[in-house]
Legacy VTK file of the C-alpha trace (Angstrom):
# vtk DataFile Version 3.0
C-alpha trace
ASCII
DATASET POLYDATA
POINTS 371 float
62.638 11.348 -240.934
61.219 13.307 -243.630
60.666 17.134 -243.343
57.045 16.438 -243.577
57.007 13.517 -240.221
59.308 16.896 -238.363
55.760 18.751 -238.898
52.979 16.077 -237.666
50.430 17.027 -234.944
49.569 14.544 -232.626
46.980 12.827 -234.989
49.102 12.542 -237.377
52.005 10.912 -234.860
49.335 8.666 -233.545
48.136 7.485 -237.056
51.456 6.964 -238.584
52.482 4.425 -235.432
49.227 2.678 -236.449
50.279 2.348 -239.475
53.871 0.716 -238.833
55.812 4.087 -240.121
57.999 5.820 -237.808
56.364 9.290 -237.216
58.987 12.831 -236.150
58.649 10.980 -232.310
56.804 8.353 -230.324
53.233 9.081 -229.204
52.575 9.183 -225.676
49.413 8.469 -224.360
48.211 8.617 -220.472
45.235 6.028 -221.083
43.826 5.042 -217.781
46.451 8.177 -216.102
46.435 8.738 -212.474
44.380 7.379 -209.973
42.296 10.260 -208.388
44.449 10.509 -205.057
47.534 10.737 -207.392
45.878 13.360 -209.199
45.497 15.655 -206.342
49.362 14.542 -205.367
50.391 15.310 -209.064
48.205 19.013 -208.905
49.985 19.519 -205.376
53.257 19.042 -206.721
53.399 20.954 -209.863
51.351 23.685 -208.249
54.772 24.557 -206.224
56.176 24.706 -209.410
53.644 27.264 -210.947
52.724 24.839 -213.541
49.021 23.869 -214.009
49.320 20.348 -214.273
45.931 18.883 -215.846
46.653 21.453 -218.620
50.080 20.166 -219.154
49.014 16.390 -219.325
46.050 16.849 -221.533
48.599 18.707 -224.029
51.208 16.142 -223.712
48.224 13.255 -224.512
48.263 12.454 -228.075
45.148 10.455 -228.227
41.187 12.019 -226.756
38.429 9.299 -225.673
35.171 10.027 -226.764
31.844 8.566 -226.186
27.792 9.302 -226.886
26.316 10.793 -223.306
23.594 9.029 -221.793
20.153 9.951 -221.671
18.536 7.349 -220.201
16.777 6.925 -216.619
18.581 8.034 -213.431
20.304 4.593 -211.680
20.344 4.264 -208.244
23.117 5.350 -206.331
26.402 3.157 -206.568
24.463 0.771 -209.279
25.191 0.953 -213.012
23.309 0.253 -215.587
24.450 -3.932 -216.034
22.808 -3.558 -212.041
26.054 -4.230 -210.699
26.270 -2.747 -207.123
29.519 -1.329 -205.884
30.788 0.371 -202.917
33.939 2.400 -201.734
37.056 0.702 -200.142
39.745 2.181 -198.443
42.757 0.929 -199.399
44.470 3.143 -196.666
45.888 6.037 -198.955
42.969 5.688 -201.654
40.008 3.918 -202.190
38.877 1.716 -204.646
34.688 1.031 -205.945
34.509 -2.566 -205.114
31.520 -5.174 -206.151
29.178 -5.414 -203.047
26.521 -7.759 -205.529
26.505 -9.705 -208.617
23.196 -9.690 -210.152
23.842 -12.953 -212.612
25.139 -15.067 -209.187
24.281 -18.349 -208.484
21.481 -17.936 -211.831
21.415 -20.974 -214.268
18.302 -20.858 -215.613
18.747 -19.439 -219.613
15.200 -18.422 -219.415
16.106 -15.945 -216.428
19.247 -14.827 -217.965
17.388 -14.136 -221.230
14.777 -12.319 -219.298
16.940 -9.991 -217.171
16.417 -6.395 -217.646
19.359 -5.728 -219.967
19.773 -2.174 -220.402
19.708 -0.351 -223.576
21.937 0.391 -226.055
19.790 3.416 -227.513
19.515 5.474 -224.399
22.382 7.291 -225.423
22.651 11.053 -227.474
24.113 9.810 -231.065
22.328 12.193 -232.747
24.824 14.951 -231.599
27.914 12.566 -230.347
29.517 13.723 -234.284
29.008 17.775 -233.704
30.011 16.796 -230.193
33.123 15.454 -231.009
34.453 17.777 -233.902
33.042 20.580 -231.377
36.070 19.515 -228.819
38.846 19.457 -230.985
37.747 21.778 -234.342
41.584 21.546 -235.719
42.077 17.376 -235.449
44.843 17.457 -233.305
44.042 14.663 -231.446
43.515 11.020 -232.252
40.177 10.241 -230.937
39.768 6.939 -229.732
35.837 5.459 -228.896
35.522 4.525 -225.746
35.145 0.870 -224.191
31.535 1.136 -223.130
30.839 1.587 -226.482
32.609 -1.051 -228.057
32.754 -3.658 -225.665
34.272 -5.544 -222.890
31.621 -8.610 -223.024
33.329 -11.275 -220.824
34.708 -8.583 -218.104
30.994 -7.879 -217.693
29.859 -11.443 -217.532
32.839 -11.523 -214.350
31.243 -8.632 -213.413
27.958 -9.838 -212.945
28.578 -13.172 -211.869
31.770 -12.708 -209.740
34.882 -13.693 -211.130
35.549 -17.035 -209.566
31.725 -18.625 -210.281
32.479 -17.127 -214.168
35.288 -19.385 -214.630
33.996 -22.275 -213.271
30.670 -21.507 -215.782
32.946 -21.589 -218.473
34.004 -25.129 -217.723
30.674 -26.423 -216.240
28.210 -24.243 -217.682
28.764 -23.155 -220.980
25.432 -22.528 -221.693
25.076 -20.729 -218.786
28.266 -17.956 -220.045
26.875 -18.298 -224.055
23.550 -17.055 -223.122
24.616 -13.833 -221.066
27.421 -13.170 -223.640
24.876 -13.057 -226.422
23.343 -10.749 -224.426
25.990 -8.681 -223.380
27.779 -8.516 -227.110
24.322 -7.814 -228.656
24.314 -4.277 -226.351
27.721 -3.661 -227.939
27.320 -4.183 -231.159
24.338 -2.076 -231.766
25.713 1.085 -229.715
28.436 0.035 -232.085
26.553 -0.017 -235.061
24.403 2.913 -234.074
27.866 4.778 -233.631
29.974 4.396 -235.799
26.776 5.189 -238.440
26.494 8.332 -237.025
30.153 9.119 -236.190
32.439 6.498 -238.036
34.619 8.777 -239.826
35.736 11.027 -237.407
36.975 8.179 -235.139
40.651 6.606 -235.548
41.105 3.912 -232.765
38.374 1.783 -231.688
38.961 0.867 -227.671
37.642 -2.649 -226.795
38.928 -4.730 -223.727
38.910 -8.293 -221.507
41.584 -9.015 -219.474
42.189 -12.175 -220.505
45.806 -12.938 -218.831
47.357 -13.135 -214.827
50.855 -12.198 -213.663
52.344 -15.638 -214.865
50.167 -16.938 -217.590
46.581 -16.590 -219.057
43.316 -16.787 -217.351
41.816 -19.380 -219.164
42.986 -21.650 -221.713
43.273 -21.109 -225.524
41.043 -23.792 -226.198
38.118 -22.407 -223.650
39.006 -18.993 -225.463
38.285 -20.076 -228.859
35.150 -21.791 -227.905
33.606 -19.376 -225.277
35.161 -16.105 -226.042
36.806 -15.502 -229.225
33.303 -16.380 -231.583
31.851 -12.921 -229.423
35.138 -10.893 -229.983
35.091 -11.819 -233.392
31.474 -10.790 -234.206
32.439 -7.237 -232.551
35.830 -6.872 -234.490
34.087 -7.840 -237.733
31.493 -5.084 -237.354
34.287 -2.372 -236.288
36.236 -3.553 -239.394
33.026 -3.360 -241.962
31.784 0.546 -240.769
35.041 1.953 -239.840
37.797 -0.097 -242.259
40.140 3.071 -241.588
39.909 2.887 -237.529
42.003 0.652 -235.670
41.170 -1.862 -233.735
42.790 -1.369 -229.874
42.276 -4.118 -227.243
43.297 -3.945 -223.805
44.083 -7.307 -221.395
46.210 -7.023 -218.454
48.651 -9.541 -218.012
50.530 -12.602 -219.231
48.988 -12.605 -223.051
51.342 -13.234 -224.841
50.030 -16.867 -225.610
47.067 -15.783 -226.893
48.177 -13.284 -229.153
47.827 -15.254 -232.279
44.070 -15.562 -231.826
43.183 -11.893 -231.070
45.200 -11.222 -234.385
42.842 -13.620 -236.048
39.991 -12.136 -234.352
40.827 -9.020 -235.716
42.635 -6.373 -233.550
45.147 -4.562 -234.787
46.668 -2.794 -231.337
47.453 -4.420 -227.759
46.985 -1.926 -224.904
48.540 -2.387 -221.585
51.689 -4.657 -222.753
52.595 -4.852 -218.828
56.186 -6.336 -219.301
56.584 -7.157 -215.688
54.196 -10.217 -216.412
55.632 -13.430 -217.763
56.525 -14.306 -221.494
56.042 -10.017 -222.216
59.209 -9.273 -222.801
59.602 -6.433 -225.334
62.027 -7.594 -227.795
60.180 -11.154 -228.375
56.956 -9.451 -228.353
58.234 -6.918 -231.260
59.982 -9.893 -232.884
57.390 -12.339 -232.922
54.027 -9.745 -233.372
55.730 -6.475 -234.659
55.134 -6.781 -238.346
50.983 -7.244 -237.599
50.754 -5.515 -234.049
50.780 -2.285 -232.772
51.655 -2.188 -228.991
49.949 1.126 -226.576
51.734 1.165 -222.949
54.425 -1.153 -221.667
55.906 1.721 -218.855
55.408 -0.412 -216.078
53.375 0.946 -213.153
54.531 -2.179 -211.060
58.042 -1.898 -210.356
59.199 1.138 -212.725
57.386 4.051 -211.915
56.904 3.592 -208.120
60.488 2.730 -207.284
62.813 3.727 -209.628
64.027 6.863 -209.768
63.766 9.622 -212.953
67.093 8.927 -214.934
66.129 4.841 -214.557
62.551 5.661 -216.147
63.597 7.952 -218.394
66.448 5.153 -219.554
63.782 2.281 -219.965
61.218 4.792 -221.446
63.963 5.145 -224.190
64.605 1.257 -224.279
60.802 0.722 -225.015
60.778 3.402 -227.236
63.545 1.585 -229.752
62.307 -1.842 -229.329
58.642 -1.161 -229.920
58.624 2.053 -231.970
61.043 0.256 -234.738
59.289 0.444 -238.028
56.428 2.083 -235.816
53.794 0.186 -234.255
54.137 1.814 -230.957
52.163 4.787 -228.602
54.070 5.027 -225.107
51.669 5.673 -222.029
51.926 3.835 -218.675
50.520 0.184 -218.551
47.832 0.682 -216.011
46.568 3.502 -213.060
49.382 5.026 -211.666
48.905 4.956 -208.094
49.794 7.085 -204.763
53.120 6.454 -203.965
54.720 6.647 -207.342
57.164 9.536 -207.240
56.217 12.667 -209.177
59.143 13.261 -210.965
58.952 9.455 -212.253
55.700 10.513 -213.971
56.675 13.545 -215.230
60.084 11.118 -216.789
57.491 9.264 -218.825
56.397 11.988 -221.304
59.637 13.926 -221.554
61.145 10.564 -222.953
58.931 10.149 -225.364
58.891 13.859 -226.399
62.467 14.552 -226.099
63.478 17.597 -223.706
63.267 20.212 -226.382
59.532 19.652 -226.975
58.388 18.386 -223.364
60.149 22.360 -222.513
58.164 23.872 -224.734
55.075 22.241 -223.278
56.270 23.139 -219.859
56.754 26.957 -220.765
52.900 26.857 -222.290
51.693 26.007 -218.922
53.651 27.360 -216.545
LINES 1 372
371 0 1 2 3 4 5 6 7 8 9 10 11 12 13 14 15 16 17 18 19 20 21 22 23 24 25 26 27 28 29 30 31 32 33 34 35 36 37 38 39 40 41 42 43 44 45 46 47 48 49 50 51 52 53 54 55 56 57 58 59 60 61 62 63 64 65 66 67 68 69 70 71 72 73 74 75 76 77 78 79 80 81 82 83 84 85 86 87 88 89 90 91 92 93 94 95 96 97 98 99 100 101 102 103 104 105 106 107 108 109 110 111 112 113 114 115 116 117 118 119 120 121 122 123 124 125 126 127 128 129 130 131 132 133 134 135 136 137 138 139 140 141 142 143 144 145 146 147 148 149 150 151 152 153 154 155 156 157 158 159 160 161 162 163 164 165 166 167 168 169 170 171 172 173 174 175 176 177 178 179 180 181 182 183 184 185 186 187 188 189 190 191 192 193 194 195 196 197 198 199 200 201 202 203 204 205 206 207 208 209 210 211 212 213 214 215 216 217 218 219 220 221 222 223 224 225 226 227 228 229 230 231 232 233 234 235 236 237 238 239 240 241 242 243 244 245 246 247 248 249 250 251 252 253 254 255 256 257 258 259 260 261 262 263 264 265 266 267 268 269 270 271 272 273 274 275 276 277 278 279 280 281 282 283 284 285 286 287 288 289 290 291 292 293 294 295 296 297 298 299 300 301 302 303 304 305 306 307 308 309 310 311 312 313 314 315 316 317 318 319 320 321 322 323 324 325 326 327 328 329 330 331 332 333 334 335 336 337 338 339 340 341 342 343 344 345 346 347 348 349 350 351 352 353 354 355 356 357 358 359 360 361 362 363 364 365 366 367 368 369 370
């Protein structure tokens, strides 16, 4: 480590990684964080400590998601603006928004799915979204990373607004059915895209896009179906991050079992998988670093499945480290959990998570700021 990496902010930290070069320490990242009934449980507990404890994780987070405000009409209640309807679950200690109606379901007529009221990608302030973001962090410290429903998530909407099993059987049965509302769905994207990244391009570092494309044991769909149904849309999207923003990197979130399909989102064009959850199969670290490492950059990997809700703090903090010298090697890595961390995981086990990435004398120093 050179005497100038012992002096990076977290911008800096975050853009070395990118950039396969070993920065003064890991990045950490929270990414998706706490669930909202976790929050309260993580305020609760650190409260007893006299520590403020939404100060102390947005200091410890390396990376800030931005995104243009909307300005378009008021949406009814619980409907967004795809006109996917959701409602509130209990899931007994939290609750969950759940899809109560798919507005695409059952539809197979192009002409209908051509005609539906797609919403629109200029209702949105981009005039200001640059002042706005240099406005929230005047110094740089932070990586700022644009957020998904700019970029794009086009087949998790199609699921979205067709229901998830009828979506894969379209793919198989239907393909016209899926290529029409995808060309739909990507067009949105790529002009709030475009229209960004005119306005805004050069302040932004990480590009956030995202389809979960993989299951506990293996992929969703099959490499094949992805290169004909999926990969042409990702592609288009990539190519038009790539052209305005050449410096930004390219992050892409899928849960699960990926690691199959790895080769193809590298040829689509990302340049960082987020999530990496490890408890899946064929995700183990060291092949993933070995096989991907010189090309990939990974973002997560501390699982919220088994690690963080039942181990106990010196068993995170000891796997923490693991990741940390498998994937941070060379750089290429950001540590942050791989998903939500729910009610139920022990406080102390989140708390583990940053102070292993930051070492003790720096996460201290953080703790004394906001105690």
């Amino acid at each position: 480590m050179s005497r100038s990496q012992s002096q990076l902010n977290p911008r800096q930290r975050v853009l070395a990684a990118l950039s396969h070069i070993e920065p003064d320490r890991i990045p950490f990242a929270w990414n998706f964080g706490t669930t909202p009934e976790m929050t309260k449980v993580m305020v609760a507990a650190m409260a007893s400590q006299s520590v403020d404890w939404l100060a102390l994780a947005k200091t410890v987070d390396d990376i800030v998601q931005v995104a243009p405000c909307y300005t378009g009409s008021a949406l009814p209640s619980h409907v967004d603006i795809w006109g996917i309807e959701r409602s509130s679950q209990s899931y007994g200690s939290g609750a969950y928004d759940e899809i109560v109606r798919y507005p695409l379901s059952g539809i197979h007529d192009l002409a209908k799915i051509r005609d539906y009221p797609w919403p629109d990608p200029h209702a949105y302030d981009y005039d200001h979204f640059r002042d706005a973001v240099l406005h929230g962090d005047p110094a740089g410290q932070k990586a700022r990373k644009l957020a998904i429903n700019v970029c794009g998530n086009p087949f998790e909407i199609y699921c979205w607004m067709t229901g998830l099993e009828e979506s894969l059987v379209n793919l198989l049965l239907y393909p016209d059915v899926v290529h029409t509302a995808m060309t739909q769905i990507t067009s949105y994207f790529a002009e709030r895209l475009r229209i960004t990244l005119d306005k805004a391009g050069d302040v932004l570092d990480i590009l956030y896009f995202a389809d979960d494309l993989g299951g506990q044991q293996n992929l969703l769909i099959s490499k094949k179906t992805y290169r004909t149904m999926l990969k042409p849309y990702h592609r288009r999207l990539f190519t038009l991050a790539h052209a305005m923003a050449p410096h930004a990197k390219i992050m892409f979130h899928s849960d699960g079992a990926v690691f199959n399909i790895l080769p193809d989102l590298l040829d689509a064009g990302i340049d960082v998988l987020e999530a990496v959850q490890i408890d899946t199969t064929g995700m183990d670290p060291i092949r993933l670093k070995t096989e991907f490492g010189a090309n990939l950059s990974f973002h997560g990997g501390i699982s919220v499945q088994n690690l963080l809700p039942n181990a106990d703090p010196p068993t995170v903090s000891r796997m923490c480290r693991e990741l940390v010298k498998v994937f941070g090697k060379g750089g290429g890595y950001i540590a942050a959990p791989s998903h939500a961390i729910q009610v139920g995981t022990p406080p102390e086990n989140v708390l583990a998570m940053p102070r292993a990435a930051l070492g003790d004398a720096g996460y201290g120093q953080l703790w004394l700021q906001h105690g």
